[in-house]
C-alpha positions as CSV (number, residue, x, y, z in Angstrom):
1,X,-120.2,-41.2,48.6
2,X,-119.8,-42.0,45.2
3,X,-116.5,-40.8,45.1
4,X,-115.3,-43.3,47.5
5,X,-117.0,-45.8,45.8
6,X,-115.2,-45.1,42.5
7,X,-111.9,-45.4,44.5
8,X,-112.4,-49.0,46.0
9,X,-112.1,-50.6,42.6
10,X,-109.3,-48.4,41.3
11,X,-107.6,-49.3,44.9
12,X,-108.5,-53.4,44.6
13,X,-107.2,-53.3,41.1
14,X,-104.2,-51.7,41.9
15,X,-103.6,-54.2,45.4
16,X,-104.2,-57.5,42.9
17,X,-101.7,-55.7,40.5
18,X,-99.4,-55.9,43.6
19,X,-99.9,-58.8,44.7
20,X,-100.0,-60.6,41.1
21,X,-96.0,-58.9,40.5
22,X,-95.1,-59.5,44.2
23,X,-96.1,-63.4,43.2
24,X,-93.9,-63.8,39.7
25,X,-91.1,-61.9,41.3
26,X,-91.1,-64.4,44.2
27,X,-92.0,-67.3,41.6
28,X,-88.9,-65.8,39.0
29,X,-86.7,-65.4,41.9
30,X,-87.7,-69.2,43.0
31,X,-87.2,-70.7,40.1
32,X,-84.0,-68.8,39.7
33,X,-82.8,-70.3,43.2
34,X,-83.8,-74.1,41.8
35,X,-82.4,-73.9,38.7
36,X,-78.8,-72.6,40.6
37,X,-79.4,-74.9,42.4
38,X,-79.6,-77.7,40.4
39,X,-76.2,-76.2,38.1
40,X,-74.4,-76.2,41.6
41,X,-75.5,-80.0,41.9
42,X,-74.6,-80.8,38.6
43,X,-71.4,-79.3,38.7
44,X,-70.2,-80.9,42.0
45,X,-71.5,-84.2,40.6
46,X,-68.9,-83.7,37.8
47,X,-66.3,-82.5,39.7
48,X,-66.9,-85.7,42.1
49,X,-66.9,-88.1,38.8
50,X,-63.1,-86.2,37.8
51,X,-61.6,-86.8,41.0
52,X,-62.7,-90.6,41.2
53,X,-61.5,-90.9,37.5
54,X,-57.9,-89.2,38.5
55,X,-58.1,-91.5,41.7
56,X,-59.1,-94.6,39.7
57,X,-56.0,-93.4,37.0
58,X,-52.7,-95.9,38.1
59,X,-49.5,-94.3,38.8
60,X,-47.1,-95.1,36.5
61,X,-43.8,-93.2,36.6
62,X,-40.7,-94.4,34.6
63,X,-37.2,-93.2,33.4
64,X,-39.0,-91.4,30.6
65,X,-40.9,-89.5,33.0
66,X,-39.7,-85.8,34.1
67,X,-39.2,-84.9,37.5
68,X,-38.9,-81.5,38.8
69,X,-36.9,-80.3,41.7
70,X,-39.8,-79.9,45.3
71,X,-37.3,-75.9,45.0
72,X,-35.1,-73.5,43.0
73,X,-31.7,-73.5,45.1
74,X,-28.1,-74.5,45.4
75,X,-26.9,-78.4,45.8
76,X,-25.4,-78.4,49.0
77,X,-24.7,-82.5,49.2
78,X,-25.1,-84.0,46.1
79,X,-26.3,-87.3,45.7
80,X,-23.4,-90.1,45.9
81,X,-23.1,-93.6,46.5
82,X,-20.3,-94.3,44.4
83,X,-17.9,-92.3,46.4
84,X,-18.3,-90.8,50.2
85,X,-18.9,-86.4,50.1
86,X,-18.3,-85.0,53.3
87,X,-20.7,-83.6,55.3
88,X,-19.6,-80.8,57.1
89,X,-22.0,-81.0,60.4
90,X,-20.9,-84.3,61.0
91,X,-17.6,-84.2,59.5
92,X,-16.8,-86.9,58.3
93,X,-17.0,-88.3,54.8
94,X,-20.2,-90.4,54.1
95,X,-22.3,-92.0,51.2
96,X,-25.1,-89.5,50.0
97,X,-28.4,-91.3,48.7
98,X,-30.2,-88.1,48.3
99,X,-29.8,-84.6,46.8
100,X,-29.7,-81.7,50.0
101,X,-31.0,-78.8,47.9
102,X,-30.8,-75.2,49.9
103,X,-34.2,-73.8,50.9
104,X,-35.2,-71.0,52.7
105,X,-37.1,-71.0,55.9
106,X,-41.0,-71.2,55.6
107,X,-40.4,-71.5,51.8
108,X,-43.5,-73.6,50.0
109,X,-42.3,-77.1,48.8
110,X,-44.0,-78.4,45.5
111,X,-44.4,-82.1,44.5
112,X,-41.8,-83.2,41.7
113,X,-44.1,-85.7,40.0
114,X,-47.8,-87.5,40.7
115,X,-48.0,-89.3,43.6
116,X,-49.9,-91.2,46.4
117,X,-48.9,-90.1,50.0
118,X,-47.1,-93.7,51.1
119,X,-46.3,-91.9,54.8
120,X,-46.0,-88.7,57.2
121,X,-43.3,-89.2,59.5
122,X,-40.4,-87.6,62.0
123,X,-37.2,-88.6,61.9
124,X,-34.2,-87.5,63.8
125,X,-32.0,-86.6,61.1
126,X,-34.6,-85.4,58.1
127,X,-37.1,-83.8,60.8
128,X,-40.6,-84.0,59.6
129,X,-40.6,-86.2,56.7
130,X,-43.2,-87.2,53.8
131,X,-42.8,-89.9,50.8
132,X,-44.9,-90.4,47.8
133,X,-45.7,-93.6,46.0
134,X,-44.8,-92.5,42.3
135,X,-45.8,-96.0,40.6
136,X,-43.5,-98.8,39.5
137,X,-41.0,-99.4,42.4
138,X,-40.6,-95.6,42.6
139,X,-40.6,-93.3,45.7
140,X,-39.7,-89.8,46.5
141,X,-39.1,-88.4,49.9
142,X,-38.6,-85.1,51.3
143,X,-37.1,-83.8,54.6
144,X,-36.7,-80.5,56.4
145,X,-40.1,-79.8,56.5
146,X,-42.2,-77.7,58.9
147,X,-45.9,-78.5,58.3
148,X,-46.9,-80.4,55.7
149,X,-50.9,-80.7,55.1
150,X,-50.8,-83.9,53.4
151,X,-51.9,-87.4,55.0
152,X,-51.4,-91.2,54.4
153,X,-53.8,-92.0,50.4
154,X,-53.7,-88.3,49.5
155,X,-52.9,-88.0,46.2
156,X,-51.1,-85.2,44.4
157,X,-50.1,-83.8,41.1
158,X,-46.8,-82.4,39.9
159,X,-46.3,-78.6,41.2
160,X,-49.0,-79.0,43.9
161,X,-48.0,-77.7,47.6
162,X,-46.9,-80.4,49.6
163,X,-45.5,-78.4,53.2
164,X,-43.1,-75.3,54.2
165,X,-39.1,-75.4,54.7
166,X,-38.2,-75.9,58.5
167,X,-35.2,-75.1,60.3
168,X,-32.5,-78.0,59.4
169,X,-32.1,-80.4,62.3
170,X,-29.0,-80.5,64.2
171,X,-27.4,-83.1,61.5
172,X,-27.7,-80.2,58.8
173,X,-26.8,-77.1,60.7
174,X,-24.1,-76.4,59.1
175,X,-25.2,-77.4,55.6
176,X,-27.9,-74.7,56.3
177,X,-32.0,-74.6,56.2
178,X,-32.4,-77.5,53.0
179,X,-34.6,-79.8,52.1
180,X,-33.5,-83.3,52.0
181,X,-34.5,-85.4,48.3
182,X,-34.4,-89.1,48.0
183,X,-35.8,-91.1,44.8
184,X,-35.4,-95.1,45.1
185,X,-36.1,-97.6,42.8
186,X,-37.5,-100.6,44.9
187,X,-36.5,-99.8,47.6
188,X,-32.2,-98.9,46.1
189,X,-31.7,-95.2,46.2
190,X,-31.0,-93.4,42.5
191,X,-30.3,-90.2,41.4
192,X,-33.4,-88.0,40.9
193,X,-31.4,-86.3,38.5
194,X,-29.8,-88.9,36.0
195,X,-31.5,-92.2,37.2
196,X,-31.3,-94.2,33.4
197,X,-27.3,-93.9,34.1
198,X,-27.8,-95.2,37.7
199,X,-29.8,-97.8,38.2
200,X,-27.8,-99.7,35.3
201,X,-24.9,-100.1,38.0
């Protein structure tokens, strides 16, 4: 009988030892889970503040400014509206007022510069077609595209993913799969690629 006895304290103690770990685990592990918590809070707050302080940021593109081709690839019309190029598909000779840069099917397209999505369209000659609002009278289009993610106030930054090369429509079939590039200057197409020299004329 005493035995017993004896063995109900040892037994209580080591229950409220128990309990009294199970309860600063839980309490550790709760106070882990807040303070994570809270970080995760923080940090979307901050990320929040950086995207309305890129948003709030005004495009301002100029001559100065570098601009990339949307893909690596051949010129298969180059941009001319001094002189008519002929366009095999339709032949015929015909002014150019954008570069048609070979592509391959399902290929990403990248953005050339910053920009604000200005529209998502389909045309019959460029298929599916997106321009960007690059600041100052400038905009940039692109044609011959698949799918593109993008919608009307998105904005972008240089090198970010802006749809996949389609199949050309039937006004590029023979040029091949492309994608169609178009820079104007108030609304007067330039040349993406030298446009001090051109918008001079």
């Amino acid at each position: 009988m005493n035995r017993r006895n004896n063995k109900r304290p040892a037994l209580q103690k080591e229950k409220i030892s128990i309990i009294a770990a199970s309860v600063f685990v839980l309490s550790a592990l709760t106070l882990a889970g807040v303070y994570m918590s809270s970080q995760g809070d923080r940090q979307k707050e901050e990320n929040r503040q950086e995207q309305e302080l890129v948003a709030d940021t005004p495009l301002n593109f100029s001559d100065e400014d570098s601009l990339a081709l949307p893909i690596i690839g051949d010129v298969l019309l180059d941009y001319s509206m001094d002189k008519a190029v002929y366009h095999t598909t339709m032949q015929q000779y015909r002014y150019n007022p954008s570069l048609v840069v070979a592509a391959t099917e399902g290929q990403d397209i990248t953005a050339a510069a910053d920009g604000i999505v200005s529209d998502v369209y389909y045309d019959s000659q460029t298929g599916n077609t997106i321009r960007f609002d690059l600041g100052n009278g400038y905009m940039l289009t692109y044609g011959q595209l698949d799918s593109i993610a993008l919608n009307p106030g998105d904005r972008v930054s240089a090198g970010d993913i802006v749809g996949k090369v389609a199949k050309p429509t039937i006004y590029y079939t023979e040029e091949g799969t492309n994608i169609y590039y178009k820079l104007t200057k108030d609304g007067k197409p330039v040349d993406p690629l030298h446009r001090s020299s051109d918008e001079e004329q």
